[in-house]
C-alpha positions, 0 to 999 in steps of 0.5 A: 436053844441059848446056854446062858450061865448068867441071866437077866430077869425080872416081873417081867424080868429085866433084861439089860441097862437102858439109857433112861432110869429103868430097865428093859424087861426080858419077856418069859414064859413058862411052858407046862408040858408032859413027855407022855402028853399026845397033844403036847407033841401036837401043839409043842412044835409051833411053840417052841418054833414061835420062841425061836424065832423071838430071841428075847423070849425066854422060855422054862419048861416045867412037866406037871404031874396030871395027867400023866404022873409017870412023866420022867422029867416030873418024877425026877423033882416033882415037888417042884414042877407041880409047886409050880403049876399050882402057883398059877392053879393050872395043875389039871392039863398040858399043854399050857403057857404062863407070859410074864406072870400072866395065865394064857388060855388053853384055846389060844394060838401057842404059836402066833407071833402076836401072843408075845406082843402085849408084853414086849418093850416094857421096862422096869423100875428095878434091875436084876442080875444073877451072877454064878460064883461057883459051878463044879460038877458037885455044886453051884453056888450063885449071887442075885443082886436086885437094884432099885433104879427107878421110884417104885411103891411096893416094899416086897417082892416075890423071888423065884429062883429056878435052876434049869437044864439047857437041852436034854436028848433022850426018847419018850412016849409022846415022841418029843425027844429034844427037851429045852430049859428042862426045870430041875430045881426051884433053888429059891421062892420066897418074898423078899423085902425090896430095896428102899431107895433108888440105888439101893440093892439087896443081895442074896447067895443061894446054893445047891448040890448037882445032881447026878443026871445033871450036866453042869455045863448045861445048868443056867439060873434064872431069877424073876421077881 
């Protein structure tokens, strides 16, 4: 998987400038998993073979707590990964995956090619940039910058801010012992008020302390609004 200190993202996610007003959107998908789940180690392959194999996807691994509480990558922030889960009202079964926003049934194919289509090649009226200011093995601190590039109606927007760990290695109960852009900490989630006229900005600094376990060049932030 990709170690990226600066990301682009937005409601979709913004990805890079396009020659026309708006912005491309980068397509993410959350993965709600558990290391103690038997049929995520069953069905978990295909989708992160699927992911790989679509580079422009990007992907946040979040480990609800039901049905398996004891999950060690739960319990390290479970506030966060069950805030999360419930954010889309799935808290209840693993595995399961959210596109752009977008709850994806429990029966679908995690590992079709065509489930990434419906949200491919879109673009968005807003350009979104996360910038890291400061990364010690102690602390991060980091600067969002979200431009308005294009008429848009809407007055507010929703920000989440997650902090995540690129790989981490180490054996579970359900035998996936690879683990990819593991959720750590959501360091920001909250409405934000949006930029008012085209080529206007709103810049938010946000910062935290690195945890202990954390491997600092292996943390990246992710914005999506």
């Amino acid at each position: 998987m990709k170690n990226l200190n600066i990301l682009f993202v937005l409601i979709g996610l913004l990805f890079s400038s396009s020659s026309m007003a708006q912005t491309e959107r980068t397509v993410v998908v959350e993965h709600f998993t558990n290391t103690r789940c038997g049929i995520c180690a069953s069905r978990n392959p295909a989708f992160k073979e699927n992911v790989a194999n679509h580079p422009k996807v990007l992907s946040i691994t979040i480990h609800p707590s039901r049905l398996y509480n004891s999950c060690e990558l739960h319990k390290h922030n479970s506030g966060d990964n069950d805030s999360r889960t419930n954010y889309y009202d799935i808290l209840g079964g693993t595995p399961r995956i959210v596109i752009q926003g977008n709850v994806i049934s429990a029966s679908a194919n995690y590992g079709s090619s065509a489930i990434f289509n419906p949200y491919e090649e879109k673009t968005s009226p807003y350009d979104l940039k996360v910038e890291i200011l400061k990364k010690t093995k102690y602390s991060l601190t980091a600067r969002v910058v979200l431009e308005k590039v294009d008429e848009d109606v809407r007055n507010s927007l929703y920000l989440y801010m997650p902090g995540v760990e690129d790989t981490l290695n180490f054996s579970v109960p359900n035998g996936e012992n690879v683990h990819y852009n593991v959720l750590r900490e959501s360091l920001y989630n909250a409405v934000i008020t949006s930029p008012s006229q085209v080529g206007d900005s709103v810049e938010i600094i946000v910062r935290t302390a690195m945890h202990s376990e954390w491997k600092a060049d292996q943390i990246s932030l992710i914005a999506i609004v």
